[in-house]
VEXFIDREN-72692 format. One record per residue (C-alpha): x, y, z; residue in one letter; residue number from 1. Coordinates in steps of 0.2 Angstrom, whole numbers, plus 5000, padded with zeros to 4 digits. Layout:
// residues N
((X Y Z) "A" NUM)
...
//
This chain:
// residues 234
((5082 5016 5042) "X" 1)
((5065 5015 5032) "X" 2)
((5057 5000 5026) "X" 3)
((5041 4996 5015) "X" 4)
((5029 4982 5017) "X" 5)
((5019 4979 5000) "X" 6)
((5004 4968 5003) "X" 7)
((5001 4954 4991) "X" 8)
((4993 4941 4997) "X" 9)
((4974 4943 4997) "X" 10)
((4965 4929 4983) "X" 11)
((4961 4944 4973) "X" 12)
((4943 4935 4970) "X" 13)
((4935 4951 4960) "X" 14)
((4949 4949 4948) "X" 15)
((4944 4933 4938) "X" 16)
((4961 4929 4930) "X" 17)
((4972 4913 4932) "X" 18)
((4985 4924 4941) "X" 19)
((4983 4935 4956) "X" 20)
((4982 4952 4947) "X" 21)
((4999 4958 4956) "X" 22)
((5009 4945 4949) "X" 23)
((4998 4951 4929) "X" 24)
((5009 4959 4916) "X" 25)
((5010 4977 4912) "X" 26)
((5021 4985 4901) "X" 27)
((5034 4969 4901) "X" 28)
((5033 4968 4923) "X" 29)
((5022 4963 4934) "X" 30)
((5010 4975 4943) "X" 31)
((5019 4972 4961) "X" 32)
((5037 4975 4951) "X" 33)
((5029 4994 4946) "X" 34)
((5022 4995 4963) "X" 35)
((5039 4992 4972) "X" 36)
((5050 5002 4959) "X" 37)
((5047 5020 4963) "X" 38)
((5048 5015 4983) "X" 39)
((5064 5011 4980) "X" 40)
((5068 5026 4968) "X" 41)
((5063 5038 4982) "X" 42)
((5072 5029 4996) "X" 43)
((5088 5018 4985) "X" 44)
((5092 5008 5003) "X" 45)
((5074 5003 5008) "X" 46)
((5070 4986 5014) "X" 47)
((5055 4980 5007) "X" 48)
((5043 4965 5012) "X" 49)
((5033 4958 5002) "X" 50)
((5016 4951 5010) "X" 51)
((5011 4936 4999) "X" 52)
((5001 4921 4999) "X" 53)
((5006 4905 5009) "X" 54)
((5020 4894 4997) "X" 55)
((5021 4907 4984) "X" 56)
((5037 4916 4992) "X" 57)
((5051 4909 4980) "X" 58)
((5039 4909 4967) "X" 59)
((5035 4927 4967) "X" 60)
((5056 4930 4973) "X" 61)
((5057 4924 4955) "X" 62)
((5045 4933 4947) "X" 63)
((5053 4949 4952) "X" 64)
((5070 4945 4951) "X" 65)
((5071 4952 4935) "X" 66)
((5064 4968 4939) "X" 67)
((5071 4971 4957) "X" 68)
((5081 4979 4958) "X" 69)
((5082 4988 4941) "X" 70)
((5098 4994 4933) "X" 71)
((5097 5011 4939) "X" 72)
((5093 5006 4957) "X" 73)
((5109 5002 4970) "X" 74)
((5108 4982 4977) "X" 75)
((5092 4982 4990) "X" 76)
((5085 4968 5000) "X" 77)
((5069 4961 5000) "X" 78)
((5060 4947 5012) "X" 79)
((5043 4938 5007) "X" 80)
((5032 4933 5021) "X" 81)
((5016 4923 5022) "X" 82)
((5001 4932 5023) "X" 83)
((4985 4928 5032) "X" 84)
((4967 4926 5029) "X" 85)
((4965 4946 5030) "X" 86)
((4975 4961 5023) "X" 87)
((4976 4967 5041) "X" 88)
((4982 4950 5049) "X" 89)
((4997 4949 5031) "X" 90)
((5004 4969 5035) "X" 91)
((5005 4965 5056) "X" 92)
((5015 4949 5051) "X" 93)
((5025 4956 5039) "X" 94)
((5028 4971 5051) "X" 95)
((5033 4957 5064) "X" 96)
((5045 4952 5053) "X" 97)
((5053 4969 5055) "X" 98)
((5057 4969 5074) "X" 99)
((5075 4960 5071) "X" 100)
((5079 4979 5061) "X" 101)
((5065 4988 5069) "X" 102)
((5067 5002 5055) "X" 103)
((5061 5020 5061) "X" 104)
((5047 5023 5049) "X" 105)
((5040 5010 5037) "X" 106)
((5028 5013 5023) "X" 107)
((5013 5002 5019) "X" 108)
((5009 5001 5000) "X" 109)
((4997 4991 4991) "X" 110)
((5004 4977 4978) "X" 111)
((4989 4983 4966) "X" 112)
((4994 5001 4965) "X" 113)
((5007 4999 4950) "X" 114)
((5006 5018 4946) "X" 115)
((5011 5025 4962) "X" 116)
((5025 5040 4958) "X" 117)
((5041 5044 4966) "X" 118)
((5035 5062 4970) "X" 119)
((5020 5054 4980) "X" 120)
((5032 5044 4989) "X" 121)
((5043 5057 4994) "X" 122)
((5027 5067 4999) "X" 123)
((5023 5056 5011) "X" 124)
((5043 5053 5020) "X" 125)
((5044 5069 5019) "X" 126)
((5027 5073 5030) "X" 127)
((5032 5060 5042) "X" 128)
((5048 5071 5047) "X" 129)
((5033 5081 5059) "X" 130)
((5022 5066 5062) "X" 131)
((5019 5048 5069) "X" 132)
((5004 5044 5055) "X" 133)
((5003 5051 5037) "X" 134)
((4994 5044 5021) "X" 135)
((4989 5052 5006) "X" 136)
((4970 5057 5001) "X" 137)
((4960 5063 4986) "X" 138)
((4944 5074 4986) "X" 139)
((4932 5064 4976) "X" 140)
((4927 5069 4960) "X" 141)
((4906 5066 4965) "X" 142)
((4895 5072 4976) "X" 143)
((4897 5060 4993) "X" 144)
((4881 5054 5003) "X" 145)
((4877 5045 5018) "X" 146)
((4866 5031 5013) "X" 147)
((4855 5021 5026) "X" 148)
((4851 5002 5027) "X" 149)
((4836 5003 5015) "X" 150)
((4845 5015 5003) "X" 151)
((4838 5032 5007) "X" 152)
((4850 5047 5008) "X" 153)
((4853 5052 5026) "X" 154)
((4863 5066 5022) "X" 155)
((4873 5076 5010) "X" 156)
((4893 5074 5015) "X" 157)
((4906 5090 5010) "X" 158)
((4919 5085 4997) "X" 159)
((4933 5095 5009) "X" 160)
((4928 5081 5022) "X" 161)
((4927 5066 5015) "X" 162)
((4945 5059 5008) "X" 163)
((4950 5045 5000) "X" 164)
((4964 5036 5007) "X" 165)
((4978 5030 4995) "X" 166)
((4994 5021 4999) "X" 167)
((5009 5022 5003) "X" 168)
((5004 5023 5020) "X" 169)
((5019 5031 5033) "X" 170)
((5019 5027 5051) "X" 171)
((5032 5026 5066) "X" 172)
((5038 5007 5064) "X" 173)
((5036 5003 5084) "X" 174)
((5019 5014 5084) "X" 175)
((5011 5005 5070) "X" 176)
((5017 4988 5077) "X" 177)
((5010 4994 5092) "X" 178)
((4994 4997 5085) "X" 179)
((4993 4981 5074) "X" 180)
((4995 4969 5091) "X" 181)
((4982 4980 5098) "X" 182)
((4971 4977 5083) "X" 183)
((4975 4959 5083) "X" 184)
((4970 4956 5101) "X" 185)
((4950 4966 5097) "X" 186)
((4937 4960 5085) "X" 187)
((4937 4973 5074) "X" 188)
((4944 4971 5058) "X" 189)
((4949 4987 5050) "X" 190)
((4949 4996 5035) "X" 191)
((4969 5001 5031) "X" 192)
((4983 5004 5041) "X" 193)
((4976 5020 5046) "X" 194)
((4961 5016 5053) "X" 195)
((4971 5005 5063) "X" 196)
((4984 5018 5070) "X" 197)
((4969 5031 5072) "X" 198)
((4961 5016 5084) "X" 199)
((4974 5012 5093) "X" 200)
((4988 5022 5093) "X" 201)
((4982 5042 5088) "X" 202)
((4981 5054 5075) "X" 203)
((4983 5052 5057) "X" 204)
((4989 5066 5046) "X" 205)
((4987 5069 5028) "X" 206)
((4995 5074 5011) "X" 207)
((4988 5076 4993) "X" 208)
((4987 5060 4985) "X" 209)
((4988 5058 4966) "X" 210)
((4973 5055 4955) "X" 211)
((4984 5042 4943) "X" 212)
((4988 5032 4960) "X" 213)
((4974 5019 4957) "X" 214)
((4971 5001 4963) "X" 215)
((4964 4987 4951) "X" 216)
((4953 4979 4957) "X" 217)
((4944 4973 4943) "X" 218)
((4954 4967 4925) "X" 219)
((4946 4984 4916) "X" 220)
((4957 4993 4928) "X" 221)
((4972 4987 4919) "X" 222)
((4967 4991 4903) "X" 223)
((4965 5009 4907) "X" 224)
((4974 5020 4900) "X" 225)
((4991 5022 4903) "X" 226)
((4997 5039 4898) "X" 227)
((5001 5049 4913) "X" 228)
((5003 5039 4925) "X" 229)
((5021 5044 4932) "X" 230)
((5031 5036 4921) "X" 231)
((5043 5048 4920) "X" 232)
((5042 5054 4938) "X" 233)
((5050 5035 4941) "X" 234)
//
């Protein structure tokens, strides 16, 4: 069994807008309906749980009910859990919320990636046939540096070696549980769910990420263009 947590429920504070931008329209659905669609295109009987904020469950069940499934898509069931004060503390209780199916792998997705494709998903449950950790990455585009405190360059960083992580994430569900109660109990908060497995639990592995897989973060990002961005690869 495979399942998805989709992580929802930060305040979304660079944003700006009335609504969280997960739950804005694009192209008549919310963003999290686009983020959750080509999960469940590459893998029909996926369980998905969606992270959200505290008392907005049955609100945001019927904002995607809808949308999820859509009519192409066989019946697929979905929880909606209460997120925490941090994205790390809103996947480990969503992935608690797992242990009464304990699925073999689970993928971790962010709500604000509506552009996500089916191929990228597939990469990445394909990749974890082999491995306990997988995520997808981009070279950057620019030339990376180190930069000190005051702002000075401390050194000039190969493009082969620095990635950027994307989402969906994969990972072993009782190895990334695993690693989540191990984070929980440290003072570290971390990055993603990679940072976290690689801290606690061991090696990550890698696939090529896709350069239409962005996250908005700011309301210009969902005003960028559109055109090929997947949608026929849903």
């Amino acid at each position: 069994m495979t399942a998805a947590v989709i992580a929802a429920a930060g305040s979304s504070r660079r944003w700006g807008g009335v609504e969280k931008k997960e739950y804005a329209a694009l192209e008549g659905r919310p963003v999290l309906a686009h983020a959750a669609l080509p999960l469940l295109e590459a893998a029909p009987h996926m369980l998905l749980v969606f992270a959200v904020p505290p008392g907005q469950g049955e609100a945001v069940r019927e904002l995607l009910a809808p949308h999820l499934p859509a009519p192409h898509l066989p019946a697929a069931s979905s929880r909606f859990v209460e997120g925490g004060p941090t994205r790390q503390e809103s996947v480990h209780r969503a992935l608690e919320s797992l242990c009464d199916v304990c699925p073999r792998i689970v993928l971790i997705h962010d709500g604000a990636r509506p552009w996500v494709s089916v191929s990228l998903v597939r990469r990445v449950l394909e990749a974890m046939r082999g491995h306990e950790a997988c995520i997808p990455v981009l070279e950057p585009t620019e030339a990376p540096k180190l930069i000190g405190p005051s702002g000075r360059i401390l050194a000039d960083l190969s493009r082969r070696q620095v990635q950027l992580a994307q989402t969906p994430q994969g990972f072993l569900f009782e190895r990334i549980l695993e690693a989540h109660r191990r984070a929980a109990a440290g003072p570290r908060l971390h990055l993603d769910d990679a940072e976290v497995f690689a801290a606690h639990c061991g090696p990550v592995y890698t696939v090529a990420g896709d350069p239409a897989n962005r996250k908005i973060t700011w309301p210009v990002d969902l005003r960028a263009e559109t055109s090929g961005t997947g949608e026929a690869d849903r």
